[in-house]
ZAMARGU-4260 file (C-alpha; in steps of 0.2 Angstrom, whole numbers, plus 5000, padded with zeros to 4 digits):
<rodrens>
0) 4956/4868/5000 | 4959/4851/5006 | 4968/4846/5021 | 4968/4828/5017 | 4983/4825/5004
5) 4973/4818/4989 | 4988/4818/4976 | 5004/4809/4986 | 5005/4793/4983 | 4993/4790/4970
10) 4996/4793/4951 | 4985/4809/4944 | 4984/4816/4928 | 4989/4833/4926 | 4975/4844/4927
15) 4970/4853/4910 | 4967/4870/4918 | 4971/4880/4934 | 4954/4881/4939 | 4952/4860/4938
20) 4968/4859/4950 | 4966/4855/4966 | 4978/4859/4979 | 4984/4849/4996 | 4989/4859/5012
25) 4994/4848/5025 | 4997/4856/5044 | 5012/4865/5046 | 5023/4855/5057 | 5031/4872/5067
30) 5018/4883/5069 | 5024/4892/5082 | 5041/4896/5072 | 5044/4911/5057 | 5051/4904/5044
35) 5053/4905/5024 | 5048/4889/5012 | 5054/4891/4994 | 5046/4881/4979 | 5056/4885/4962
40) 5049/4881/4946 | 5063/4884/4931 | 5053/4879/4918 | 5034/4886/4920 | 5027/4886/4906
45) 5007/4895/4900 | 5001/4900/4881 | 5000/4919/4875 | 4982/4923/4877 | 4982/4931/4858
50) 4995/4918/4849 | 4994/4904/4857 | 5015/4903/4858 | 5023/4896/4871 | 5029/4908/4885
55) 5043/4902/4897 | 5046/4910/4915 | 5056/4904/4929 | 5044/4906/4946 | 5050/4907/4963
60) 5038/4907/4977 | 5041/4912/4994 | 5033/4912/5009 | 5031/4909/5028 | 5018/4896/5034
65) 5003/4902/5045 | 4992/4885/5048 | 4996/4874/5035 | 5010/4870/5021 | 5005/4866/5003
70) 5007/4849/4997 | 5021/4850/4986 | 5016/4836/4973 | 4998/4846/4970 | 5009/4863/4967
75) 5018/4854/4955 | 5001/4847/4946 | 4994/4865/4948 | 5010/4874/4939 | 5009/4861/4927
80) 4990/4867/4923 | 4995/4882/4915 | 5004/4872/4900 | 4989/4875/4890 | 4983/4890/4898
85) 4980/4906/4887 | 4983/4921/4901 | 4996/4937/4900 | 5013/4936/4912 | 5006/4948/4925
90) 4989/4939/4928 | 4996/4919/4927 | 5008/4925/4941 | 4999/4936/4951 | 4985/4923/4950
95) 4997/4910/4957 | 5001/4922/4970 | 4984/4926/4976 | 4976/4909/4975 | 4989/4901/4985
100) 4988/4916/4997 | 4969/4913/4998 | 4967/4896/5000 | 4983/4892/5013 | 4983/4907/5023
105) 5001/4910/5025 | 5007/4924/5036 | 5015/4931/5020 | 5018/4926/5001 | 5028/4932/4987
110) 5031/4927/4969 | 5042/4931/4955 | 5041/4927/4938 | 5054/4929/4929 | 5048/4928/4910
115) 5061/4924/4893 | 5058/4937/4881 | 5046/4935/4869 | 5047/4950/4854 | 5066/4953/4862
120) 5057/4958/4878 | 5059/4951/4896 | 5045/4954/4906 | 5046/4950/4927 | 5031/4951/4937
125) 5032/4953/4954 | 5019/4951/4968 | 5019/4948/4988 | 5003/4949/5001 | 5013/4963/5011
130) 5026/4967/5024 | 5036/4954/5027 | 5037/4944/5047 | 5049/4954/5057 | 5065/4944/5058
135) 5062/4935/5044 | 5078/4929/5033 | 5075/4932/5017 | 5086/4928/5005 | 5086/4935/4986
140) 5077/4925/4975 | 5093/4921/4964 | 5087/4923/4948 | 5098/4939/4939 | 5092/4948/4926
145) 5090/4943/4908 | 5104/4946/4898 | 5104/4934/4884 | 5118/4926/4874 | 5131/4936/4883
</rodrens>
């Protein structure tokens, strides 16, 4: 975890693997408040760990800030990592999940993948690091169900 931003501002390569990516938290400027930060990803993209195909998902991540925020420029690197990563639906998006919830500490995290069919399937992952704040607003994540050319 760094506290120091090291990506903003200066131009990096994206980082050819999830484990290589580094990610920026930076204090969270309300502290004291219980509120929800949304990051939406609509065109997350990782590798099938037995083809090598491309597999597409929409992420949404929510969650409430304890401490510190994540850089947003280093999430973006981060999520861009998995472009050549070989790993199933359920484990690149609970991985996101748990890694950020690790590393930043939040008060609470969720995440939803929302994959495209592959083999005519949709598959959606969901994950969250418990109960949610009391009083929290959250708001649905917005992405409906898959329901192809119709």
């Amino acid at each position: 975890m760094t506290l120091a931003p090291t990506h903003l501002g200066q131009s990096v390569p994206l980082p050819t693997s999830p484990q290589e990516a580094v990610l920026d938290y930076v204090p969270n400027p309300r502290p004291n408040q219980t509120y929800l930060i949304r990051f939406t990803q609509p065109e997350f993209t990782s590798l099938c760990p037995v083809t090598s195909q491309p597999d597409f998902a929409h992420l949404v991540i929510d969650y409430v800030p304890g401490e510190t925020i994540v850089e947003s420029k280093s999430l973006k690197l981060f999520l861009g990592s998995f472009r050549n990563h070989n790993a199933f639906h359920e484990d690149c998006t609970v991985g996101i999940g748990e890694r950020l919830f690790r590393e930043m500490r939040p008060r609470w995290l969720r995440i939803g993948g929302y994959w495209y069919p592959r083999g005519g399937m949709p598959i959606d992952v969901f994950w969250q690091s418990g109960t949610p704040p009391e009083g929290l607003w959250l708001p649905d994540q917005g992405v409906p169900g898959y329901r192809g050319r119709g």
